[in-house]
N, C-alpha and C positions, 0 to 999 in steps of 0.2 A: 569537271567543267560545269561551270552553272548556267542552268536551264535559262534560255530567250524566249523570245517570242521570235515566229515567221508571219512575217512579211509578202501578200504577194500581191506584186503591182501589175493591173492589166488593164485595158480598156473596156474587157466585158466581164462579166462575172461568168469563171468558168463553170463546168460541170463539176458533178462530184466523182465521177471517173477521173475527168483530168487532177485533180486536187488529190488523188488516192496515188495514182502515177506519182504526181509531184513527192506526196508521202514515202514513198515507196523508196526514189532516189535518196532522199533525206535519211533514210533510215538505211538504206545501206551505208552512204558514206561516210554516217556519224555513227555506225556499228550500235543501232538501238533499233531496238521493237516498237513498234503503236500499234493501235487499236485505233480502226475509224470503218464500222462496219455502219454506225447510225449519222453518219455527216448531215447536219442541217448549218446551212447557210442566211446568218440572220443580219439584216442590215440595223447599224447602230445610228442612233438620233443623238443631235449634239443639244446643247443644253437647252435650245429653243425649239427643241423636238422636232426637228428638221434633220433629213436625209442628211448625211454626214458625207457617201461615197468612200463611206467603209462600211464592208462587215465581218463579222467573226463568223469563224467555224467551227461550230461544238460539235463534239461527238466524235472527236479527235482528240488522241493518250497517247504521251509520249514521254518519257522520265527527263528528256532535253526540251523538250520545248512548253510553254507560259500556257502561249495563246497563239493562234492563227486568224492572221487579221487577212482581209482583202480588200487593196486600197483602187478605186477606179480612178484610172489616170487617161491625159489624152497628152499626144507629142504634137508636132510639128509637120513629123515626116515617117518613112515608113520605119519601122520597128518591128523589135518581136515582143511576142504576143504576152510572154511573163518575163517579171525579172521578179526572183524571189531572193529576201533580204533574212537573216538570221540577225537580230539583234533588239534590244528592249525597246526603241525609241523606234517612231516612225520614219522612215528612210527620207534623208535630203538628196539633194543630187550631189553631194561629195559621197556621199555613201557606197561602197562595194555591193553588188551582190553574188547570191553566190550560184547560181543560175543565173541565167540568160534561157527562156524556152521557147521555142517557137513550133507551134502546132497546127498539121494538117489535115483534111480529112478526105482529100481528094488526091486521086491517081491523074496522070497527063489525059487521061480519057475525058474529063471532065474539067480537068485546068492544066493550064500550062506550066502551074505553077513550080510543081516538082521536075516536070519535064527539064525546066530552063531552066532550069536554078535560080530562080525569082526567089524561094523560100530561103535560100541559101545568101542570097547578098543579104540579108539582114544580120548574118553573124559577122560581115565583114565589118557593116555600119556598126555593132555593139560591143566589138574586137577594138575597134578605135578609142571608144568612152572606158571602159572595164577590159584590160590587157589578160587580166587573170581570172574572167569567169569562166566557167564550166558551162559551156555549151550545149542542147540537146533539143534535137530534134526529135520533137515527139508527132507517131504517126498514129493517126487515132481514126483510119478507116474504117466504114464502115461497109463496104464494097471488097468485092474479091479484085486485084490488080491483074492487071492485062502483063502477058509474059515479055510481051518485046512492046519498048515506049516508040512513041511515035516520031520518026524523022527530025523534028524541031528539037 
């Protein structure tokens, strides 16, 4: 298989934790190793030397993958929070991805959001667009969880 580039489209530029996660998936399910212990995250200027709302992520080795680009995107409506793309070109909206991620950092103590499965309709909304992405919810607490969620 010849080496792409990833793609990942978000509205904010993630951490380098979450990008090491994302790494991580990647790398199991295309049965390859990386290295990305020095991740810097560098915005690219287009030819007028102006913000682009991409940037690359060096510091990151992979024997499949180019380059890891990060493109800031905004929707419409509610979405999740990554859609990461495997392929050379930059992603159109016919394009597949091969994730769909949505990430949380909070317990029902502090939002409703996992409680109610707020978190959760957003895979039904990207289930309609992408019938065959690979789903994951990623929980990136920072807080010890409460044993029993609350009533709601």
């Amino acid at each position: 298989m010849n080496a792409k580039n990833l793609w990942i489209l978000t509205e904010e530029r993630p951490k380098k934790e979450v990008l090491k996660t994302i790494f991580e998936y990647f790398a199991k399910d295309h049965q390859c190793g990386f290295f990305g212990d020095t991740l810097r995250i560098i915005p690219i200027l287009n030819e007028k030397h102006e913000f682009a709302f991409i940037y690359e992520v060096i510091g990151f080795t992979c024997a499949k993958v180019n380059r890891v680009f990060i493109k800031t995107i905004s929707g419409y409506s509610s979405f999740v929070d990554f859609l990461i793309f495997y392929q050379d070109a930059m992603p159109v909206q016919t394009d597949t991805p091969i994730y769909a991620i949505e990430e949380t950092k909070t317990d029902d103590k502090e939002s409703r959001n996992t409680g109610v499965f707020q978190r959760c309709t957003k895979f039904v909304f990207v289930k309609h667009y992408y019938p065959s992405v690979k789903m994951i919810m990623l929980y990136a607490l920072q807080v010890e969880q409460k044993k029993e969620p609350k009533q709601t």
